[in-house]
N, C-alpha and C positions, 0 to 999 in steps of 0.2 A: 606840876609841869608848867612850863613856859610857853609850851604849845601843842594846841591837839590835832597840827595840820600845816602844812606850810602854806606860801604864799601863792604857789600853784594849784592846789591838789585841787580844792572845791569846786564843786558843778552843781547843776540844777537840782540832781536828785540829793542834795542836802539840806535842802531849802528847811528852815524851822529846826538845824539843829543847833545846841549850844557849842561853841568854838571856841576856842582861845588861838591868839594866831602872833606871832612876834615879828620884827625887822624893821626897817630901814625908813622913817618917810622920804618917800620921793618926791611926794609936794601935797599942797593942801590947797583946798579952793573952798575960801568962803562968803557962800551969799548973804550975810545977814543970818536969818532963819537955819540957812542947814550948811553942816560943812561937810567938806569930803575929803578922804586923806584916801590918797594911793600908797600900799603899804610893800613893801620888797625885801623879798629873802632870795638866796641863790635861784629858787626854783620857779618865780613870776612874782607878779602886782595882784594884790586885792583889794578893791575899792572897801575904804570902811564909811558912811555915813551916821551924820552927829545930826540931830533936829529937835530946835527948840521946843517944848513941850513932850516930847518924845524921850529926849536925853538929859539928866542931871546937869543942873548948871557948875558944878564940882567938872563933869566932864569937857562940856563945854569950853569951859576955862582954862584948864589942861590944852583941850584941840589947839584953842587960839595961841600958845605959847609955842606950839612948836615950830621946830626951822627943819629945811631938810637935813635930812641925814641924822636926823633923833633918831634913837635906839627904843622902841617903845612895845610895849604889850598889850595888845585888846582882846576884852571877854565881849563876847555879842552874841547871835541869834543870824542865823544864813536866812537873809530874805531875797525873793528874784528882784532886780534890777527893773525898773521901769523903763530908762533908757538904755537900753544894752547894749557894749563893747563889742565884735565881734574881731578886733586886734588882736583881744589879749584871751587867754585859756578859761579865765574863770570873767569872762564877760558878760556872764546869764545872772551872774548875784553879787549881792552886797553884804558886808556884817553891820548889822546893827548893833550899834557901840553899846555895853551897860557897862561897860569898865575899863579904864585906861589908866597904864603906868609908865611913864619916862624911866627905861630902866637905864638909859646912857645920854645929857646933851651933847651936842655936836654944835665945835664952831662952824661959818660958814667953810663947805669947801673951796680951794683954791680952782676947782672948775667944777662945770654941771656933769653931774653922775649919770649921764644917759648915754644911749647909740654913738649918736653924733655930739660930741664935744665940744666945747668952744677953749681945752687945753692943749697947749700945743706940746709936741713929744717930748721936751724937755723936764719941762713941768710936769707931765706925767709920770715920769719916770721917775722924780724926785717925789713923789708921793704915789708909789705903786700902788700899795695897799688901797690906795684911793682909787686906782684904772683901774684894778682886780673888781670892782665892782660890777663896772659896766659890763653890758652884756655879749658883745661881741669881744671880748678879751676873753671872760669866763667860757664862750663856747669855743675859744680856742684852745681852753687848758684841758676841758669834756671831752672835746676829738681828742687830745692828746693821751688823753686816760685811757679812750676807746682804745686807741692803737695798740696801745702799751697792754693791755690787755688782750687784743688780738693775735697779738704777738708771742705771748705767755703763750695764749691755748694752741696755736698752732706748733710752736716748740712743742709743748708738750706731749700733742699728739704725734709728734713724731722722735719724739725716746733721747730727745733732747734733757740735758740737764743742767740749771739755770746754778753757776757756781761765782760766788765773788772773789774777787782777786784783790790784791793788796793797793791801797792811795799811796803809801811811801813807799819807792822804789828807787832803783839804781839809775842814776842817771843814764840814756843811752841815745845814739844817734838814730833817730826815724824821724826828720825830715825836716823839723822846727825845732824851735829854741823850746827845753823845759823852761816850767817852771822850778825852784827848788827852793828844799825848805833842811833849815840848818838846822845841827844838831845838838843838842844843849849839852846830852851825856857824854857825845867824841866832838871834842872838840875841832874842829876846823873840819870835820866832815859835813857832807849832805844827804838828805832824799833827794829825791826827783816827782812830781808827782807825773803818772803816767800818761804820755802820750796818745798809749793804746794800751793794751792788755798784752799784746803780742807776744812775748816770751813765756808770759805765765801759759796762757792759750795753749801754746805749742807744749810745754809739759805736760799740763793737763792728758793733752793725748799719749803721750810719753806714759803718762801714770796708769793708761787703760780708760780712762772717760770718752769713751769714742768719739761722743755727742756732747759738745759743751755751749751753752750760748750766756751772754747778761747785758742787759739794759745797763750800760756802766756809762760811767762822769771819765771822761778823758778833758787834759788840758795843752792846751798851746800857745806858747808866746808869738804868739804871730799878728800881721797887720790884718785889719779885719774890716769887712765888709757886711751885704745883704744875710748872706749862710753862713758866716762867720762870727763864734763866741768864742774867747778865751777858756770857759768852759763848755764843756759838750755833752750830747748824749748819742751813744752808738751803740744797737745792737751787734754784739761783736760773737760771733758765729766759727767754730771750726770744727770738724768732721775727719776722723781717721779711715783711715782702709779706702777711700776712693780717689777718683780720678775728677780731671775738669770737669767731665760733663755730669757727676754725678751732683757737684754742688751746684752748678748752673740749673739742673731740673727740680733739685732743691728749694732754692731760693726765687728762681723761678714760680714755685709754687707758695711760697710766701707772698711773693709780690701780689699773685692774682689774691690768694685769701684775701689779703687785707684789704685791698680793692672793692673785692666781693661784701667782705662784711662790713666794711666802715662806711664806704661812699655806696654802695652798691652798684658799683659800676663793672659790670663783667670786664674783664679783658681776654679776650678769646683766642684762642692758637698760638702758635711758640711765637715767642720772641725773637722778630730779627735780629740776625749776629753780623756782626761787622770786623775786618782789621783794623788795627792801629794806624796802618799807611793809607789805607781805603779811605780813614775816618780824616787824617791830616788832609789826603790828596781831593777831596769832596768838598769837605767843609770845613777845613783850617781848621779844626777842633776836635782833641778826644773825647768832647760830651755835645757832636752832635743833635741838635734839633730836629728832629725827623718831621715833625706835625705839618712841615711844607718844605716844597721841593728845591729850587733855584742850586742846583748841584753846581760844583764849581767846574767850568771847560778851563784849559790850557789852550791862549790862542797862536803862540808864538807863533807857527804856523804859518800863519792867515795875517798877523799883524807886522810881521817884522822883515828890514830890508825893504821896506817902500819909502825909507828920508826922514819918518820920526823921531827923531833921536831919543825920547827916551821910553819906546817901547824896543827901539832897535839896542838899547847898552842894556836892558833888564833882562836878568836870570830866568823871569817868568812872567807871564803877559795870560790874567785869568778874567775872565767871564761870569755873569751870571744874568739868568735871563727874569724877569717880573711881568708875568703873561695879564697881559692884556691892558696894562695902565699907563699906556704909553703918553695918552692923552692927556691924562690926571696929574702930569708931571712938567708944572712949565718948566722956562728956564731958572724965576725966584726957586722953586722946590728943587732942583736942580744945584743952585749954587749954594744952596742949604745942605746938600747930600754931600757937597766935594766939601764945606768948612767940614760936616762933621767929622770926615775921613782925614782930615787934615789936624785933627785934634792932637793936643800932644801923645795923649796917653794910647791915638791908634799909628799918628805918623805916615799917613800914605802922602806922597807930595802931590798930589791930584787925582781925579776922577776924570775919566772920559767915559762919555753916555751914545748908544746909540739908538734911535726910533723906526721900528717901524711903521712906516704910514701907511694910511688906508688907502692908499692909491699906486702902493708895492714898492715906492721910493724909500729911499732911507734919508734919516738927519743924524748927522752925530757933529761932535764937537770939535774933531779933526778931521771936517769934509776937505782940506786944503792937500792933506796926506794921501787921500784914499779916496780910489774912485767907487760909483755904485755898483762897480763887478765885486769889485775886493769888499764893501762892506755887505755884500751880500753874502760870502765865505765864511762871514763874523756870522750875521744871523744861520745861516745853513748850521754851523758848526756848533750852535746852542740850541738848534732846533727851532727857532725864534721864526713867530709868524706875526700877519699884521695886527698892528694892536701893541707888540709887544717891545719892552723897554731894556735894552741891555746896559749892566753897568761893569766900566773895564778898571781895574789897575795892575800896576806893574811894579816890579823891583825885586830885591832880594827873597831869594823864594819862599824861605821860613815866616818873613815878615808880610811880603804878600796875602800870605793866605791865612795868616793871623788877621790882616786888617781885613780882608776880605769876609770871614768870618762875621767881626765887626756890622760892615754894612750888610752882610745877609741878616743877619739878627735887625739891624734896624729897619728895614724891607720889611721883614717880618711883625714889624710894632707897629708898622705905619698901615699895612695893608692891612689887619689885623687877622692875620693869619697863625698866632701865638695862642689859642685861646687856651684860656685856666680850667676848660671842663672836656678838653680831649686830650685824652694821655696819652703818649707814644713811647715806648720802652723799646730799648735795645739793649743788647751787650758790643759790649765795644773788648775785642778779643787780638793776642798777639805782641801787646807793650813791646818795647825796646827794654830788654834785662837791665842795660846801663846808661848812663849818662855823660860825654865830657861834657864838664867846666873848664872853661878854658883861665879863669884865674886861678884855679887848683892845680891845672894840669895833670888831674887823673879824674878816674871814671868815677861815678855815685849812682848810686842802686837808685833807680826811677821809684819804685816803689818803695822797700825794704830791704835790707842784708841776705834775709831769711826766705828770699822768694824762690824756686826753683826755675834754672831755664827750660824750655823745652828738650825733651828729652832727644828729638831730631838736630837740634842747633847745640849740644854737649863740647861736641869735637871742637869746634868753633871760639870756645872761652880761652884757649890759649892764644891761638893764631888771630882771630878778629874777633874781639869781646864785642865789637861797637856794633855787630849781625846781628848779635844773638837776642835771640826774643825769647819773652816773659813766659812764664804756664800762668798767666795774671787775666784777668779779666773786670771790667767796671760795668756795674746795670746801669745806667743813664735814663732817664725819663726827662721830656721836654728842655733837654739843652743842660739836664744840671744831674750831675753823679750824685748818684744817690745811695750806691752800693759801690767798693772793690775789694779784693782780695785776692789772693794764688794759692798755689798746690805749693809748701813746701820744703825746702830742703831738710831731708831729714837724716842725712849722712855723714858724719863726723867728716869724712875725707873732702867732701863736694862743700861744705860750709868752712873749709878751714881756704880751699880755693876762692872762694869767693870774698869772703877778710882780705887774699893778699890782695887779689883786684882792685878792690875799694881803696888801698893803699895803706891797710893796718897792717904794722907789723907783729910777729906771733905774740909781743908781751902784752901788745894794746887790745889786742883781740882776747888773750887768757883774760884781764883785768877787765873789759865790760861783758865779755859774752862767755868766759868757764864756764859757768854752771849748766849754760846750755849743753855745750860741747860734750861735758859731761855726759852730760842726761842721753843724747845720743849714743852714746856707748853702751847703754844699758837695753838696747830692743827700744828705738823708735819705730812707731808706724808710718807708712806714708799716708801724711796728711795734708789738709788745705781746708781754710776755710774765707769767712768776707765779714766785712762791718755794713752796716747801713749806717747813714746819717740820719738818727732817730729823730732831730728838731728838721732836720731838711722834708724827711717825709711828711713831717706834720703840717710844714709851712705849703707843700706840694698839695696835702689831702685840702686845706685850709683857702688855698686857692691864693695865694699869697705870698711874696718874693722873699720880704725878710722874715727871720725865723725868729727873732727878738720876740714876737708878737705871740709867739708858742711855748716861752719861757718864762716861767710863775716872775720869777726876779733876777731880768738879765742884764749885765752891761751895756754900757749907750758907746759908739764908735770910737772913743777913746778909751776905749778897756777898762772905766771906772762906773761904778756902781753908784748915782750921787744920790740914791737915798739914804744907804747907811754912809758915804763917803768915804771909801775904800777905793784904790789902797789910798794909806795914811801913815805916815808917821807912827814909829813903836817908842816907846820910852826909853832911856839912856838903857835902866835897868835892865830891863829886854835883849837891847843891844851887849849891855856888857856878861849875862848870864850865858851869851851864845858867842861870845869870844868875835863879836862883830866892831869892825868900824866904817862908818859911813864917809864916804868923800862926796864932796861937792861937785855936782853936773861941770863940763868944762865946756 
């Protein structure tokens, strides 16, 4: 054996036995007379000590040569520690060295293999195998195993059945660009690899699997961000014979499990549910922050028709109120709050601010506008008392409350009100079934093709498709979707309707989606199921924004991988075997 123990295991009650132990130097500190090597395998450090007259000068000699990150094996003797560790697990003992082998040397690393780093993310990434070491990466890949395992046992126990589905598939429209991958044997054809599962899913139930769920690798060509990878992991979930609320108490009950058993953090009582309008008209957003309040008011009301002009030409004139830090807020924090609303990517043309003062007067930034009767209709109509800091904008109402949104989330960072160990779950219920695009000039399925509308808003698909709401619903936890899915369509007649809305005609509908149609014909059930974003919950339990950090070997924000250097360039060969020709970027 190579070893009779790892790097963790030993404690005091070993003391005097013989070991053998393998891994990593982490470093070596030598006084002269006695050396010490801290020794590391996945599971912790074990101090090994060398001492002249003690240990062969053969040993000895060997100690002094090593650099970190040697690959080495020591035979020794577990003696207690005279100055004891109380950091590390096996702090109470030392091995006393009678044998040592460099079973691997190591150049120097390109950075130090600890906690805190001195590499910066790029360089770590080009030598992942190297960050896999440290320890705060490794215990983010051990949550992630937890999960993935909590998630097994709780399927399990509930008569789920974990089935794979195919990586080369038919190209289809849900929502991003595939990736694809050409075919050597049909010429000028492709795969697709899958977006989602989703058609397979929906057979599955078709075929009598009532209960299907898998941990599966979905891909998207898409711009990418914090919770965004080219590749993915999603628990991808659907259920025959029920209705909404039967998956919502379902997965519902996933959510607490995995809480319960991973973090251990109870979460107690149903889950607030929310509309889709409720969720825009509150908080400009359908994934919602719940963990603090600042609800969104409409002041039109109260603001408009007193000579402003540009609260008097705006669609929507919104509020929010930040209790109690009115003080905390000069004017520099102030004109810090209106650049960053004025950012490109949020676009408000200004911020107007109002204070309550301690003496019941108001300050706001168009005291020239507005008397202290009228700005006191502003505070009344947020509720707002002294102490407390309102912030206004105004414009077009879609982007209003987008950018509103915006500043409530940064309110929320600054006050810190955001925190990473209170969880707030919601469902966010009622989607809008479609979409206009206005450079399309027809409607797209907010979700998917395949989603079902409510069965109340039916009538409605003809005469006003742009009413009609979703049987769709998203779990949302602290401001980031982390579950959605719907009940559905499982009717040859109601799916063949829904094709024409989206704007396929009957040939382009038989050519990406027959098979399904098909299968419909044969006794569908009615179904519905959800995906989780399995790296999202990870990076959520991890306490952590990007999910990069919960991926053995993930892409860096340009969708390339620059340890192996992917993508890259294929050889002519390649190219001419698959009936490809490359053109030059224009």
């Amino acid at each position: 054996m190579l070893r009779t123990h790892t790097c963790g295991e030993l404690r005091i009650n070993a003391v005097n036995e013989e070991v053998i132990l393998s891994g990593w130097v982490q470093r070596t500190r030598d006084k002269g007379g006695l050396i010490w090597i801290d020794l590391r395998d996945r599971y912790g450090i074990t101090q090994i000590i060398l001492e002249e007259g003690e240990t062969t000068p053969q040993i000895l000699e060997t100690a002094r040569k090593l650099g970190r990150e040697f690959v080495i094996s020591v035979t020794g003797k577990v003696v207690e520690r005279q100055s004891k560790n109380p950091k590390i697990s096996t702090g109470d003992i030392e091995i006393r060295a009678t044998k040592m082998e460099v079973l691997n040397p190591a150049k120097l690393p390109p950075f130090t293999i600890e906690d805190t780093t001195d590499g910066g993310e790029d360089l770590r990434m080009k030598y992942r195998y190297l960050d896999l070491r440290r320890n705060p990466v490794r215990q983010n890949l051990e949550l992630r195993h937890r999960l993935a395992k909590a998630v097994r046992d709780y399927m399990d126990e509930h008569n789920f059945l974990e089935v794979e589905t195919p990586v080369l598939i038919k190209s289809t429209p849900e929502g991003a660009r595939d990736f694809v991958v050409p075919s050597r044997m049909h010429a000028g054809e492709f795969y697709a690899l899958p977006q989602s599962p989703q058609t397979f899913k929906q057979l599955l139930m078709v075929s009598g699997f009532d209960r299907y769920f898998q941990l599966v690798k979905c891909f998207r060509d898409e711009d990418l961000r914090a919770d965004r990878q080219p590749e993915f992991t999603q628990i991808d979930c659907e259920m025959a014979f029920v209705t909404q609320e039967d998956i919502l108490q379902t997965f519902e009950g996933l959510t607490k499990y995995l809480f319960e058993k991973v973090l251990q953090v109870p979460l107690s009582g149903a889950f607030p549910r929310m509309s889709y309008a409720d969720a825009m008209r509150l908080y400009g957003s359908d994934k919602p922050d719940i963990r603090f309040d600042m609800k969104f008011v409409e002041l039109n009301e109260v603001t408009q028709n007193k000579g402003f002009k540009v609260f008097d030409s705006a669609e929507l004139v919104l509020g929010i109120c930040a209790k109690g830090v009115a003080e905390n807020y000069s004017r520099k924090k102030l004109d810090a709050l209106t650049k960053f609303v004025k950012r490109p990517q949020i676009g408000a043309k200004g911020l107007v601010y109002l204070k309550c003062n301690k003496d019941g007067s108001f300050k706001s930034s168009v005291d020239k506008f507005y008397s202290q009767d009228d700005l006191k209709k502003w505070a009344d109509k947020l509720g707002a008392e002294v102490g407390d800091l309102i912030l206004v904008l105004s414009g077009e109402t879609n982007h209003t409350r987008k950018a509103m949104n915006e500043l409530r989330l940064e309110m929320g960072n600054q006050l810190g009100l955001r925190k990473n160990d209170d969880f707030k779950p919601l469902w966010v219920l009622d989607f809008p079934l479609l979409e206009w695009d206005q450079e399309t000039e027809r409607y797209h399925a907010m979700h998917h093709p395949f989603t079902s509308p409510k069965p109340e808003d039916m009538d409605k698909l003809e005469t006003n498709a742009g009413q009609v709401r979703a049987n769709a619903y998203d779990l949302v936890i602290n401001g980031t979707e982390m579950g959605g899915g719907s009940i559905r369509i499982h009717d040859r007649g109601i799916q063949e309707q829904m094709f024409n809305l989206l704007g396929f005609t009957e040939e382009e509908a038989k050519a990406q989606f027959g098979f399904l149609m098909d299968a419909f014909e044969y006794g569908a059930p009615p179904h519905g199921g959800i995906a989780f974003g399995f790296d999202r919950l990870c990076a959520l339990f991890g306490g952590q924004e990007t999910i990069r950090d919960f991926i053995a070997f993930p892409k860096n924000n340009a969708g390339k991988d620059v340890m192996i250097d992917t993508p890259s360039p294929i050889a002519a060969e390649q190219l001419d075997e698959l009936y490809l020709n490359i053109q030059e970027k224009k």
